[in-house]
C-alpha positions in Angstrom: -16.3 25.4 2.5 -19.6 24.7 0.4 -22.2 27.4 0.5 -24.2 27.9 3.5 -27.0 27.0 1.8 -26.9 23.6 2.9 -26.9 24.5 6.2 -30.2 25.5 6.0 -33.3 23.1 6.9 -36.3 25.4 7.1 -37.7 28.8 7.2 -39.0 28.8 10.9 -37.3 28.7 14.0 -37.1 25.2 15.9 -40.8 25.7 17.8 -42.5 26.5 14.9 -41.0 24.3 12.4 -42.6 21.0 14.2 -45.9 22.9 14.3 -46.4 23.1 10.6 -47.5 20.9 8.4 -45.5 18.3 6.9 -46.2 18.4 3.4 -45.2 21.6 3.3 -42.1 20.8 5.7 -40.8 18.7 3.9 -41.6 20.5 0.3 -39.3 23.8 1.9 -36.7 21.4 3.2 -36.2 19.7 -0.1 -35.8 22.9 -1.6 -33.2 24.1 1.1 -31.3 21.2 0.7 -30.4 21.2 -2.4 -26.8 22.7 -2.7 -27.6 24.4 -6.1 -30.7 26.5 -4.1 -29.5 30.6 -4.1 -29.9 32.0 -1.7 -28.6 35.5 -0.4 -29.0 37.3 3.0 -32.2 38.7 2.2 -33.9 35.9 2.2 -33.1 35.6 6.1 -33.9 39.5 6.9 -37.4 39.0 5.2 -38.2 35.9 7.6 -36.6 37.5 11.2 -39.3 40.3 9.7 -42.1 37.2 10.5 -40.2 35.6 13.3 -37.4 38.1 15.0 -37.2 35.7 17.8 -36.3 32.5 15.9 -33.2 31.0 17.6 -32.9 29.1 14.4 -33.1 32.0 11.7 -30.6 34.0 14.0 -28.1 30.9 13.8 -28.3 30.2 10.4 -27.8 33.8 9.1 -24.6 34.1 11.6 -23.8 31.1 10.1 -24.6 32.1 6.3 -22.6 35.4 7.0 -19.6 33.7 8.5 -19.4 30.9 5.8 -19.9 33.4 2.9 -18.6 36.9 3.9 -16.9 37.8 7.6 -16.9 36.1 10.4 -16.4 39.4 12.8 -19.5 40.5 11.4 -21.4 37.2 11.9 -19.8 37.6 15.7 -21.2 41.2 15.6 -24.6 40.0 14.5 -25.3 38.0 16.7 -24.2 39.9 20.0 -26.5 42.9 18.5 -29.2 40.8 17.6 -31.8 39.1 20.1 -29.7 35.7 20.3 -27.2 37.5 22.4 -28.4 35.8 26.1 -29.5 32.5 23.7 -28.7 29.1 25.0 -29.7 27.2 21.7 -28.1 24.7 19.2 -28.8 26.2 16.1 -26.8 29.6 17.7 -24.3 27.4 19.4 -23.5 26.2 15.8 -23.2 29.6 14.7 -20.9 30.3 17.3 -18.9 27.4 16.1 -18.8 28.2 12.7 -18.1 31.5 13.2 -14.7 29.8 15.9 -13.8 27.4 12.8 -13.9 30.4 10.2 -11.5 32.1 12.9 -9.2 29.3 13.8 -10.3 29.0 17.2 -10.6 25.3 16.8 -11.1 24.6 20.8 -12.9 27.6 20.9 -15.8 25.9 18.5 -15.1 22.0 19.4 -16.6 23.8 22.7 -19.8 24.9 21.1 -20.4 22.5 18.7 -21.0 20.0 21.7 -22.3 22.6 23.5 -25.1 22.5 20.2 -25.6 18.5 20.3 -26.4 18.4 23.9 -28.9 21.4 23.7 -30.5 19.3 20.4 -32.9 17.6 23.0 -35.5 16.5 20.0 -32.5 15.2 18.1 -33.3 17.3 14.7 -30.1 19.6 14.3 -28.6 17.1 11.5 -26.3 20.1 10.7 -24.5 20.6 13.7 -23.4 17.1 13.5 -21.6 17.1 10.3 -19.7 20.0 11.3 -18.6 17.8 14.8 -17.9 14.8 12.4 -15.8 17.5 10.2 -14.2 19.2 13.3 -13.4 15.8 14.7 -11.9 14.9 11.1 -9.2 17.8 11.4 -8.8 17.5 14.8 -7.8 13.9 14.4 -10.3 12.8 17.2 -11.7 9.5 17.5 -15.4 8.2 17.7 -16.6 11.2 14.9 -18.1 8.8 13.0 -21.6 8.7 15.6 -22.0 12.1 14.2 -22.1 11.4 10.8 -24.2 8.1 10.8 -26.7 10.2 13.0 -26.8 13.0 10.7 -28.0 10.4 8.2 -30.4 8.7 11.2 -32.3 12.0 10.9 -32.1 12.6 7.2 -31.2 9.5 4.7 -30.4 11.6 1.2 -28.8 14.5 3.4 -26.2 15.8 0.8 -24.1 17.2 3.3 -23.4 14.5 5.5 -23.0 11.9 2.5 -20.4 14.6 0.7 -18.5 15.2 4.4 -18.4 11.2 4.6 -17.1 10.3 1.4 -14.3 13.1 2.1 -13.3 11.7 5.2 -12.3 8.1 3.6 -9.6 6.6 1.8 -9.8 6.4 -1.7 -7.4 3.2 -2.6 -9.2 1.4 1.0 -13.0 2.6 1.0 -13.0 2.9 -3.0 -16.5 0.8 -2.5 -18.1 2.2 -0.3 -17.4 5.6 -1.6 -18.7 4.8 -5.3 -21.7 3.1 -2.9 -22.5 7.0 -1.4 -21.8 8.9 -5.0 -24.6 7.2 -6.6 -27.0 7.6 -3.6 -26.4 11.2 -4.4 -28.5 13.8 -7.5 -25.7 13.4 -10.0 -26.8 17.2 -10.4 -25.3 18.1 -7.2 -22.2 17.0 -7.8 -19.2 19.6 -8.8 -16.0 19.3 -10.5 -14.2 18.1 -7.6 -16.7 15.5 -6.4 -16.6 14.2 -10.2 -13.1 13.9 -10.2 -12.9 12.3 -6.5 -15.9 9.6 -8.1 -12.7 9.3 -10.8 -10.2 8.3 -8.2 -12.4 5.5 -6.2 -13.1 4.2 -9.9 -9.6 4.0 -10.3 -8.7 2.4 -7.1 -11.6 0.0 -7.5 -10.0 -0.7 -10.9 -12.6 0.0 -13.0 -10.7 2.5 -15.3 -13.1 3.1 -18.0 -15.5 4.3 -15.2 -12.8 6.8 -14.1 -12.6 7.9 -17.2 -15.7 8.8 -17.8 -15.6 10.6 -14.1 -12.3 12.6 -15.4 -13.4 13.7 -18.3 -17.2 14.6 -17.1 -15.1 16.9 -13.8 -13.3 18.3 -17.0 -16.3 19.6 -18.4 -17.8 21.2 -15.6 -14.4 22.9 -14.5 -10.6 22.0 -16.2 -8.8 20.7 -13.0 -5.6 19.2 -12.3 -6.4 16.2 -10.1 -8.9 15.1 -13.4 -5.9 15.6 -15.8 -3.6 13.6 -13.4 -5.9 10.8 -13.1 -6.7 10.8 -17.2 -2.6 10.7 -17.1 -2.6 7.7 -15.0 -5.3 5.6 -17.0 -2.8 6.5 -20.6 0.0 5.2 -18.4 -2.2 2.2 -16.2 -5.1 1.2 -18.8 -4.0 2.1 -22.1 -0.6 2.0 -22.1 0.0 5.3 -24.2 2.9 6.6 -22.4 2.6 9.8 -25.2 -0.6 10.8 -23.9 0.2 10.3 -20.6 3.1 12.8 -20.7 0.7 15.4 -22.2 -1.9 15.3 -19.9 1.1 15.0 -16.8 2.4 18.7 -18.7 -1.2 19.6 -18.5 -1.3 19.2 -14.5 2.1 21.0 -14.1 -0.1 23.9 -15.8 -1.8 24.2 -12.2 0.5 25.8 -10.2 -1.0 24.2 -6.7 -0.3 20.9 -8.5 2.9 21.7 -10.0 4.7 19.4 -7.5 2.3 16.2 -8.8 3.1 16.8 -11.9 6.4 17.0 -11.6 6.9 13.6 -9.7 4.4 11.9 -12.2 6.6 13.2 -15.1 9.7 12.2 -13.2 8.5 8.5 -12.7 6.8 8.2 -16.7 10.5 8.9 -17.7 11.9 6.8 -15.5 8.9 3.7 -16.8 10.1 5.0 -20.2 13.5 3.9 -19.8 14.5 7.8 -20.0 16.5 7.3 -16.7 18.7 11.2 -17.1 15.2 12.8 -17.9 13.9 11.2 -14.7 16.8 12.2 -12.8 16.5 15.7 -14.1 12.8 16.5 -13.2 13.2 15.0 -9.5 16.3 17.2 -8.9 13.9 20.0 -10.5 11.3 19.1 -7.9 14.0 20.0 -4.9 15.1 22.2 -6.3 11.6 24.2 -6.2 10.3 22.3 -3.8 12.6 22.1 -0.5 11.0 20.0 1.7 10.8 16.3 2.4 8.5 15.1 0.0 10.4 16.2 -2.7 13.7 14.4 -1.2 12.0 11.0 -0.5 10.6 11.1 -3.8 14.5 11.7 -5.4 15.2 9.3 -2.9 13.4 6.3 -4.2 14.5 7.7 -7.5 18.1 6.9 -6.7 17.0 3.4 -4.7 15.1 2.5 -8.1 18.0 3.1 -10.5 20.6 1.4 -8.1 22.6 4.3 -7.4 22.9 4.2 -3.5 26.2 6.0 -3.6 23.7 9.5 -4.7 20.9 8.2 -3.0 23.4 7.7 0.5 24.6 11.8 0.0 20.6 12.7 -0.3 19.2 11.0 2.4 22.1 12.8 4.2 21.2 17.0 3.1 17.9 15.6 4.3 19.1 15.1 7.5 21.1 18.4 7.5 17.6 20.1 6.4 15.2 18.8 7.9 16.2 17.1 11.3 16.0 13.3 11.4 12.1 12.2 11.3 10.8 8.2 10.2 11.4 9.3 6.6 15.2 9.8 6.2 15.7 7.5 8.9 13.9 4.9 7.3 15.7 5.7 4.2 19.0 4.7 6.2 17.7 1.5 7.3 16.9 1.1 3.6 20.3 1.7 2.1 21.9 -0.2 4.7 19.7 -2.9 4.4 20.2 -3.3 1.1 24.2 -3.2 1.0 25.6 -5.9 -1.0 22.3 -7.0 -2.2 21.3 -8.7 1.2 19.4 -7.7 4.2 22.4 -7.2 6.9 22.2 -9.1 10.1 21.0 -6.8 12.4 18.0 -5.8 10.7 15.2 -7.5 12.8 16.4 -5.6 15.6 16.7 -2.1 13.9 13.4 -2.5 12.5 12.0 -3.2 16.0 13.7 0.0 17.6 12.4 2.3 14.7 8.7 1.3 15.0 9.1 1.9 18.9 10.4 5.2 18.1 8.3 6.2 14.7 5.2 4.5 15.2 3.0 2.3 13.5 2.4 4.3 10.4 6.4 5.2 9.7 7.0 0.8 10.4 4.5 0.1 8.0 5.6 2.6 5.4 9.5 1.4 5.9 7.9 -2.2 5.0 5.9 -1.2 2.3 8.9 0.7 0.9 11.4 -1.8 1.3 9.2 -4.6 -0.5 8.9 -2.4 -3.3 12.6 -2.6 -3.6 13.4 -6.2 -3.6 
């Protein structure tokens, strides 16, 4: 979770931030909205000095306190402090946070509406990207009003654009993500929002771009996800199959990204006509990796090399350990499918009864799958 500091949209409480002046309004929120701004707990114990009754200040420093150090003591501060009996949004959010930071998921979807319909003058932007966010996890539809009104209420509001561009697919929003990046300070950006810029370059196909997004996220902070996608420009762009393996043994370096690695070193092999090396590095990956990831990629592996026999007696230890789900099932369709070089007779129908049973996702990654084979 980014620092609470861009939670933060003034020094007063909600009455007597509309009561100032906005010059100066709008000079303090441009300096609390930018994500590099420190600030520490003091800085909210000086202003409930000034303003002890602030609904607002007693919501953001419960929030601050459960984003950056414990949320029982956030939930302590606020039942000890004077927004105990408060029916506001900015301490509804703070309750929120402090139900996210717990895993009480309900518990804050709860208050987080319970903030938007308490925001009568429409001005808590904040408590709307953390309903869009919620809503993201939760896998809820119709998030996206929170977002786009976030935005209504403040156009260059880093948060929103930043929880946005998270919340879309690279490869299908690659555009539009790109689009929101350069709206943004380029001085706000971290390591991880560099390297994300990387990937919708990439997908947009504009690899010297990606590059350059890569290798500037490798400055600020050495990262796997920037090494993998330098690996895939060597393989995609440039065609140096060397330096691709290099920076593929650079990712496997990464422990949390051991498992990309892995499969991108696996499939380099197999574009390098190193077909046993290939073979040896996806048995490596279920072999550390038991789940069924690993299996559908040494799955394809076999499907790809025409060994159906081996591919046939893995789909099946899938089965054994892991229960049939759309993947191995799929998998069976596949290899029977593809028996004798033809699709079998009974196909249409099989397909039909699978996306009945799996769903639209599993029917259209069986397709997708299956074209890539024939």
């Amino acid at each position: 979770m980014r620092s609470l500091v861009i939670f933060i949209l003034s020094l007063f409480s909600l009455n007597q931030l509309y009561c100032q002046n906005n010059v100066e309004f709008e000079r303090i929120d441009e300096i609390l909205s930018n994500p590099l701004s420190e600030i520490d707990i003091h800085f909210f114990d000086s202003l409930l000095l000034e303003y002890p009754e602030s609904d607002y200040l007693l919501g953001m420093k419960a929030s601050y306190i459960s984003s950056n150090f414990d949320s029982n003591e956030a939930d302590k501060f606020l039942r000890s402090s004077s927004a105990v009996d408060v029916e506001s949004s900015y301490v509804n959010m703070a309750r929120g946070i402090i139900a996210v930071d717990q895993g009480r998921l309900n518990d804050s979807k709860s208050y987080f509406e319970r903030a938007y319909s308490l925001d009568s003058l429409k001005r808590n932007k904040w408590v709307r990207v953390e309903l869009f966010s919620l809503y993201q996890e939760l896998g809820l539809k119709n998030g996206g009003k929170f977002v786009e009104e976030a935005l209504l209420i403040d156009p260059v509001f880093f948060n929103a654009k930043v929880a946005l561009i998270y919340s879309l697919d690279l490869s299908l929003d690659c555009n539009r993500i790109i689009n929101l990046f350069k709206s943004i300070n380029s001085k706000w950006l971290n390591y991880q929002d560099y390297s994300t810029l990387g990937y919708a370059h990439y997908y947009c196909g504009d690899y010297l771009l990606a590059e350059d997004a890569f290798k500037r996220s490798n400055v600020y902070h050495e990262n796997a996800p920037a090494y993998l996608g330098l690996g895939n420009i060597a393989l995609d762009y440039r065609k140096n199959l060397e330096l691709a393996r290099s920076l593929y043994l650079k990712v496997i370096e990464f422990p949390e990204f051991e498992f990309d690695g892995i499969v991108a070193l696996g499939w380099l092999h197999l574009w390098m006509a190193e077909t046993s090396i290939a073979e040896d590095y996806f048995i490596l990956l279920t072999t550390k990796y038991e789940c069924q990831d690993s299996f559908n990629e040494l799955i394809l592996f076999r499907l790809k090399t025409n060994d159906y026999d081996q591919a046939q007696i893995d789909n099946l230890r899938s089965i054994e350990l892991f229960g049939t789900n759309y993947f191995n099932f799929g998998y069976s369709i596949i290899l029977d499918s593809l028996k004798d070089g033809d699709i079998y007779a009974d196909f249409t129908s099989i397909v039909n009864e699978y996306k009945d049973s799996f769903g639209d996702d599993a029917y259209r990654w069986l397709l997708s799958t299956l074209k890539s084979l024939i």
